[in-house]
C-alpha positions in Angstrom: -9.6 -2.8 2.8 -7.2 -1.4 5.2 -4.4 -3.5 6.4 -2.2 -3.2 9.6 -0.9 -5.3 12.0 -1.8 -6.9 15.2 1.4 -6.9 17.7 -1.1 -8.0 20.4 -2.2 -11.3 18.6 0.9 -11.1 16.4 -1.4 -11.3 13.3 -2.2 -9.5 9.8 -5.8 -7.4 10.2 -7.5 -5.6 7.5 -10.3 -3.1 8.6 -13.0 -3.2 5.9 -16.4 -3.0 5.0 -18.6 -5.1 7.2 -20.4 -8.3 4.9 -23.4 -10.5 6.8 -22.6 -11.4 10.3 -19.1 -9.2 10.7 -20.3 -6.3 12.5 -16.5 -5.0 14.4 -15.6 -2.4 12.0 -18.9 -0.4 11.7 -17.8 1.7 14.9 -14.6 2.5 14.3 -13.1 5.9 13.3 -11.6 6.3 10.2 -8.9 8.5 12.2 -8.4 5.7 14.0 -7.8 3.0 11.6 -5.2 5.9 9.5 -3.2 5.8 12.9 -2.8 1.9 12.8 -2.3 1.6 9.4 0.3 4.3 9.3 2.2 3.1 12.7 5.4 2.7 11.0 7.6 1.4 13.8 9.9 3.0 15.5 8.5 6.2 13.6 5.1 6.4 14.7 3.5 5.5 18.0 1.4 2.1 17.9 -1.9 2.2 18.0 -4.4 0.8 20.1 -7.7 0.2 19.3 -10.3 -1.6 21.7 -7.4 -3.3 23.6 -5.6 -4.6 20.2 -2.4 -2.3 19.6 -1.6 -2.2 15.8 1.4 -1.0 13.9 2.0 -0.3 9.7 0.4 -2.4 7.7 3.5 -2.2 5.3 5.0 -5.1 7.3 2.9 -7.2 5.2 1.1 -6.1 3.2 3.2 -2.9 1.7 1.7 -3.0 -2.1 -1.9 -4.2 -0.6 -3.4 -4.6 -4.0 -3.3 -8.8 -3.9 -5.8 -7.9 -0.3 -8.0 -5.6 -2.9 -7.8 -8.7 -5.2 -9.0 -11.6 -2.7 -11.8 -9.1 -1.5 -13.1 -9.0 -5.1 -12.7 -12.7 -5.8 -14.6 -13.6 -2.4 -17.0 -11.2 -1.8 -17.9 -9.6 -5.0 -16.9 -11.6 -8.1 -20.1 -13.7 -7.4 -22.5 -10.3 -7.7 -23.9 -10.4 -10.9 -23.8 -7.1 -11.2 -19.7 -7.2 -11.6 -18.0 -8.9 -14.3 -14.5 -8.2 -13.2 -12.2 -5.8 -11.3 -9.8 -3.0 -12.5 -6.6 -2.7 -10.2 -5.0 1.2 -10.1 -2.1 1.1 -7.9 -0.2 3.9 -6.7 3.3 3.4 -5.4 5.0 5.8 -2.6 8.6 6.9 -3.0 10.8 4.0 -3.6 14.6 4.5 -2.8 16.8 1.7 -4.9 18.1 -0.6 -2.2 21.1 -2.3 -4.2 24.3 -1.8 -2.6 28.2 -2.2 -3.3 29.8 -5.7 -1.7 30.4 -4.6 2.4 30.1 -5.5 5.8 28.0 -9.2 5.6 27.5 -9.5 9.4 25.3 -6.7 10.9 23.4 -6.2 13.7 20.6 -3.9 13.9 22.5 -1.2 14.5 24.4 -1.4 11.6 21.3 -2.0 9.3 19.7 1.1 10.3 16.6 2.6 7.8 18.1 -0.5 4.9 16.3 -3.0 6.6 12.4 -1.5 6.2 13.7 -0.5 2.9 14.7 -4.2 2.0 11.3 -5.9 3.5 9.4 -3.2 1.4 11.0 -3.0 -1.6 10.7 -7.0 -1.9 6.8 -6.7 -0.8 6.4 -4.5 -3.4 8.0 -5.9 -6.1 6.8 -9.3 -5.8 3.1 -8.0 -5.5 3.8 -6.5 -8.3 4.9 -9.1 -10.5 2.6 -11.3 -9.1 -0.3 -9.5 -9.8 1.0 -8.8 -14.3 1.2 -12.5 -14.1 -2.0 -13.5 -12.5 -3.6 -11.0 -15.4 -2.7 -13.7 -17.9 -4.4 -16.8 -16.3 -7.5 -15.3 -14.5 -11.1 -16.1 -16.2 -12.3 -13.2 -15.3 -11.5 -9.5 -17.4 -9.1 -7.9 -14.8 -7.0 -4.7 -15.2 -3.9 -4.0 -13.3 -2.0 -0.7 -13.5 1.2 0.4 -11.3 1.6 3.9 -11.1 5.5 4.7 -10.8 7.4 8.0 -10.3 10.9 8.1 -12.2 13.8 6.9 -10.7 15.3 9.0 -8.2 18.5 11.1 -9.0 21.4 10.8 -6.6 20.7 14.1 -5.4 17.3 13.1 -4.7 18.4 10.0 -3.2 20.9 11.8 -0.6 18.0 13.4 1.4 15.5 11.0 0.9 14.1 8.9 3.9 11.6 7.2 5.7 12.2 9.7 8.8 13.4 12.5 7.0 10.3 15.0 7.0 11.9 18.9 7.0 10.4 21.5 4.3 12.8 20.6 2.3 12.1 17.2 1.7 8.5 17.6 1.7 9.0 20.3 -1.3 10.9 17.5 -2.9 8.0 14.7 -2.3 5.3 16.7 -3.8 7.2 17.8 -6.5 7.8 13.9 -7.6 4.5 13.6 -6.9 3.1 16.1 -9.0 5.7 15.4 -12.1 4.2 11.6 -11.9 1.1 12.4 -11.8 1.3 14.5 -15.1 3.0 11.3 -16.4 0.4 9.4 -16.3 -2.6 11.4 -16.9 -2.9 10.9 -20.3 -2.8 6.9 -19.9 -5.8 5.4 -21.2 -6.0 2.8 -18.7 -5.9 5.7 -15.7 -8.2 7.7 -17.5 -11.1 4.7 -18.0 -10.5 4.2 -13.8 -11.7 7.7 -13.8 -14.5 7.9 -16.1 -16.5 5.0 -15.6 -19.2 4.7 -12.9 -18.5 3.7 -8.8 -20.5 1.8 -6.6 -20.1 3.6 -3.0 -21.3 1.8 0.0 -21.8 4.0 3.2 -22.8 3.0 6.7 -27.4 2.7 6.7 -27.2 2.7 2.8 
């Protein structure tokens, strides 16, 4: 379940596997659908696909794992070979987006790369207390896991952004990358996602 958004029809689209009498996705290249998803605007062209021009789906569905949810709860929870659904979520970099008392009355201009931060910080952090709560009250077994790197140093912080893409930034990103990734390896709950067995569904299987 791949989310984006529609600027054409001015509404939320997942691209997904196909179920009964939905047939629009089967053609489309995966290539195509990255593009849309990843159209971060005014960072990345939009992109249009048969007519529709899409952009991020971050804009509202940043964390997407409640979409992964409702596609288990309507499409699959009723196969009786499933008795629940195990959610491993992987967070990209996240900048803190507190800030000292300022300037209360700003334009665009003056809000700059802290307004995607806001809108996707909040997204984020609300899906992901939504979703440790709804672990509590759901009857079916459900496992929910948010993989986190450690906050960011100051230094780390300073040259840090969501346009900022020189070598030495990218050094920086995998490095954070790789140090959380040996942070959680060992976690039991990471480990069971990869040791028990998949179900893969593939176009004519």
């Amino acid at each position: 379940c791949i989310p984006a958004y529609n600027i054409t029809t001015a509404e939320p689209r997942i691209f997904k596997k196909d179920y009964e009498n939905l047939t629009e996705d089967d053609s489309k290249r995966y290539v195509d659908i990255a593009l849309a998803t990843a159209a971060a605007p005014t960072y990345f062209p939009v992109k249009e696909i048969n007519n529709h021009c899409y952009i991020d789906g971050g804009v509202w569905a940043n964390n997407p794992t409640l979409v992964g949810l409702t596609e288990y709860i309507f499409k699959i929870s009723t196969d009786p070979n499933y008795r629940g659904v195990d959610i491993l979520s992987i967070s990209s970099i996240v900048k803190p987006t507190g800030e000292r008392h300022g300037r209360k009355e700003r334009s665009f201009r003056h809000w700059g790369s802290k307004l995607f931060d806001s809108y996707t910080v909040g997204q984020s952090f609300f899906t992901d207390f939504f979703l440790k709560q709804l672990i509590n009250v759901v009857k079916f077994p459900m496992t929910y896991l948010r993989v986190q790197h450690k906050p960011l140093s100051v230094d780390q912080m300073s040259i840090i952004d969501m346009d900022t893409a020189d070598k030495n930034v990218l050094k920086l990103l995998t490095a954070i990358g790789q140090r959380t990734g040996i942070d959680y390896k060992d976690d039991p709950t990471v480990k069971a996602f990869f040791s028990t067995p998949k179900t893969y569904s593939c176009k004519n299987e």
